[in-house]
N, CA, C and O of each residue as an XYZ file, in Angstrom:
264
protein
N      56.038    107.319    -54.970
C      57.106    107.088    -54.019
C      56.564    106.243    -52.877
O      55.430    106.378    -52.416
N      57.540    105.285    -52.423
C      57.039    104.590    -51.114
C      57.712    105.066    -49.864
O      58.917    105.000    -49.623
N      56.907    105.483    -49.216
C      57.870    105.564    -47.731
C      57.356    104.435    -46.787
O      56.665    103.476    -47.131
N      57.733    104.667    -45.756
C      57.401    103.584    -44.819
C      57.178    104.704    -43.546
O      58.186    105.220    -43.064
N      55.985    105.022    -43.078
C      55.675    106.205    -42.282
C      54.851    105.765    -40.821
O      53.717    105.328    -40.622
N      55.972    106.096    -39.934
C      55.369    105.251    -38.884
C      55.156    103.879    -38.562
O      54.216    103.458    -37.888
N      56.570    102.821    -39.353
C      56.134    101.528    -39.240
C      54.918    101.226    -40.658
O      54.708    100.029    -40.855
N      54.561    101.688    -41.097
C      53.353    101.304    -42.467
C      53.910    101.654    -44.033
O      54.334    102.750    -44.400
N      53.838    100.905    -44.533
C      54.078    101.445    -46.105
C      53.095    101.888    -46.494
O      51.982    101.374    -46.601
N      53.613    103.315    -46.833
C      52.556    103.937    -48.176
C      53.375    104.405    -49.544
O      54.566    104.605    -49.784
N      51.955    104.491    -50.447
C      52.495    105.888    -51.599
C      52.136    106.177    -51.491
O      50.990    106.068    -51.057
N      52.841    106.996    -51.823
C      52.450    108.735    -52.403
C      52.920    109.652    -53.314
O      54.147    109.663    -53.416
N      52.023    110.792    -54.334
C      52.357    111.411    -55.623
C      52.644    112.592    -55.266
O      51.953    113.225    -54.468
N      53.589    112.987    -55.755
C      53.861    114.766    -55.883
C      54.130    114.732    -54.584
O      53.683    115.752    -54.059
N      54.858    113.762    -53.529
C      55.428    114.574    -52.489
C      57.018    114.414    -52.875
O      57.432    113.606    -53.706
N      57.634    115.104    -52.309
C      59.328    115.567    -52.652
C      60.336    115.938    -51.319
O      61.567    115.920    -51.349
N      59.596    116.234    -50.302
C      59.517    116.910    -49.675
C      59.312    116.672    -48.160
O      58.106    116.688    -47.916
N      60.130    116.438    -46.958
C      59.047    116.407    -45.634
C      57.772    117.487    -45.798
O      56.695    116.957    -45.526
N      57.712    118.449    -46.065
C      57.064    119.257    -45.934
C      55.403    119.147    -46.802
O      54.265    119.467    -46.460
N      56.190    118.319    -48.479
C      55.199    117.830    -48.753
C      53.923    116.856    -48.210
O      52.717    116.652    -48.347
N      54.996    116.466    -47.571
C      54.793    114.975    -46.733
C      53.636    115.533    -45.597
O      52.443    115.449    -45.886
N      53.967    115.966    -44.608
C      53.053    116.780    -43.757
C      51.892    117.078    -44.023
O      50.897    116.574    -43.500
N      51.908    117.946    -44.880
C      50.701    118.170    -46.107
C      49.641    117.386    -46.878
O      48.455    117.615    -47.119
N      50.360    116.516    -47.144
C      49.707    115.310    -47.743
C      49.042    114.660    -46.249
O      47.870    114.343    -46.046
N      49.760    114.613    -45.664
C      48.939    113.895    -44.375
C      47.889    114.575    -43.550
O      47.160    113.972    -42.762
N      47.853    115.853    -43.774
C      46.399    116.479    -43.272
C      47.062    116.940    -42.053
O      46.339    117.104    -41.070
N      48.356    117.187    -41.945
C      49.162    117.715    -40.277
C      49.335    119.059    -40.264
O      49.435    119.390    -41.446
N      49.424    120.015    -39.563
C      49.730    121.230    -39.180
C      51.275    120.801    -38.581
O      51.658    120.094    -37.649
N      52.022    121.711    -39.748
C      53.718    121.379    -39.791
C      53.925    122.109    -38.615
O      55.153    122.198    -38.593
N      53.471    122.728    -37.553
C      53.848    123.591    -36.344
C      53.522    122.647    -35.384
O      54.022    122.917    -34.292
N      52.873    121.655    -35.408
C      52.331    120.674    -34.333
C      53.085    119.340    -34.423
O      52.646    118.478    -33.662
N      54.255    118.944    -35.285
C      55.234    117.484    -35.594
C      55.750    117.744    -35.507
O      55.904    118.939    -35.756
N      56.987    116.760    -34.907
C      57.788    116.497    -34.996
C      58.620    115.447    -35.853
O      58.450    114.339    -35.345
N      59.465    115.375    -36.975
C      59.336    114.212    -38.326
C      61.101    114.021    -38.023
O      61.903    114.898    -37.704
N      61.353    112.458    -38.268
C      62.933    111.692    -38.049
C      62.522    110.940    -39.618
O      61.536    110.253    -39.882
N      63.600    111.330    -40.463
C      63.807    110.690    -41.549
C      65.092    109.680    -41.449
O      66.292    109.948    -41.397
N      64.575    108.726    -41.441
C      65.456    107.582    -41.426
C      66.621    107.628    -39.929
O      67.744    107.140    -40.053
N      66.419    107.916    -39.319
C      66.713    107.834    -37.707
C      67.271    109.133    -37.464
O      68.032    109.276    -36.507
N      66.977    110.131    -38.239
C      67.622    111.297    -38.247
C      66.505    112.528    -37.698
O      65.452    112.647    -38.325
N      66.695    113.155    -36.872
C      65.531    114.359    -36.338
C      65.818    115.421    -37.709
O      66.970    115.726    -38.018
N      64.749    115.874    -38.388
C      64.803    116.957    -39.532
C      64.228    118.113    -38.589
O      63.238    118.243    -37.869
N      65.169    118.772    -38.894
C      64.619    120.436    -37.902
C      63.537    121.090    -39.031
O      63.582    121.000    -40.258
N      62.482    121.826    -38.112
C      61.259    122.217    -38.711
C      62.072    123.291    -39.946
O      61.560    123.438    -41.056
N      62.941    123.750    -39.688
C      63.156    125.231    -40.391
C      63.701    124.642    -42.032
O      64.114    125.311    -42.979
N      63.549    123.436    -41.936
C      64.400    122.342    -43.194
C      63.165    121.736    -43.688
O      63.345    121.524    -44.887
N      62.010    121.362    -43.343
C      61.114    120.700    -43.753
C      60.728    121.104    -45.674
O      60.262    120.297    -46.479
N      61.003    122.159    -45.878
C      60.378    122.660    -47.452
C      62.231    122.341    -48.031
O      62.654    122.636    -49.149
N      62.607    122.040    -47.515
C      64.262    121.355    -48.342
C      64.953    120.238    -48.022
O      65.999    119.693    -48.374
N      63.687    119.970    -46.917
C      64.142    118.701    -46.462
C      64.224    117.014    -47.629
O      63.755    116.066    -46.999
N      64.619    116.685    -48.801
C      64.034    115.795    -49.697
C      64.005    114.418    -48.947
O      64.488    113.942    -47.920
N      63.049    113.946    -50.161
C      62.349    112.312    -49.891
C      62.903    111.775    -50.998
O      62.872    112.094    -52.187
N      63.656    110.494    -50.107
C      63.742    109.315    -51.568
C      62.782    107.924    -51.666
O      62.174    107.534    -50.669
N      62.741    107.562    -52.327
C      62.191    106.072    -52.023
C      62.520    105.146    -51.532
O      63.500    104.538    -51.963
N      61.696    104.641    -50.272
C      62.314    103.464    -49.199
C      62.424    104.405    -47.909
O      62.409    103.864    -46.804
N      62.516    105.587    -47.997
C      62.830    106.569    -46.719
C      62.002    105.674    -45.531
O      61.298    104.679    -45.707
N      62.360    106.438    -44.144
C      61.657    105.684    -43.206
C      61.333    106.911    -41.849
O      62.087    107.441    -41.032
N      60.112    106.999    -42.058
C      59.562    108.435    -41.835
C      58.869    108.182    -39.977
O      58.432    107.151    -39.466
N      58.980    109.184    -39.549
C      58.610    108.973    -37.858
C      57.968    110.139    -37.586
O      58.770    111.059    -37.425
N      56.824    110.456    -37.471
C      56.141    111.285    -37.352
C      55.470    111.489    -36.333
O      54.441    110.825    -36.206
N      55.884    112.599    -35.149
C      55.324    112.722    -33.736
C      54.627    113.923    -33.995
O      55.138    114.885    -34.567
N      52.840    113.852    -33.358
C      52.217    114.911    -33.613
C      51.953    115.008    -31.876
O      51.764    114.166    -30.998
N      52.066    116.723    -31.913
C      52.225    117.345    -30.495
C      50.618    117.330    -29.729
O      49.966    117.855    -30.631
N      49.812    117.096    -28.826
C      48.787    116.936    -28.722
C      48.764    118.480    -27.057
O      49.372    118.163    -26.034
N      48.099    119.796    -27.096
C      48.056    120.141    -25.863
C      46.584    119.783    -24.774
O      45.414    119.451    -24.965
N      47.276    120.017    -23.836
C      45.779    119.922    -22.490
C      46.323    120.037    -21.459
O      47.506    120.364    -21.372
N      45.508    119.772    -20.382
C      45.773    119.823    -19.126
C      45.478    119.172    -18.226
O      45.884    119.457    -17.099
C-alpha cells in the first residue's frame, strides 16, 4: 500500500489500519495525534480506523517538558 505520510510517499505491508500504521512506525498510539486525508481520526477508532491506497496521512507526535 502507498500512503503519503506527512507530505512523503511510502509503502507499506500488512498495514490495514491507522493503528497498524502507528505500529509500523515505531509510535506509541497514546502519544499521536493521526488526520487521514484532512479528517482528525479519534484515538478510540484507530484499530477500525481503515487505510486505502493513496490515503494522505498527518501524523502529530505529542512531545512533554518543561
Amino acid at each position: 500500500m502507498r500512503l503519503s505520510v506527512n507530505g512523503e510517499e511510502r509503502g507499506f505491508e500488512g498495514v490495514s489500519t491507522v493503528q497498524d500504521l502507528v505500529s509500523a512506525l515505531g509510535l506509541d498510539v497514546r502519544k499521536v495525534a493521526v488526520e487521514r486525508n484532512l479528517e482528525i481520526v479519534p484515538r478510540s477508532t484507530y484499530g477500525t480506523a481503515a487505510l486505502a491506497d493513496g490515503d494522505q496521512i498527518e501524523i502529530v507526535t505529542f512531545i512533554g517538558g518543561g
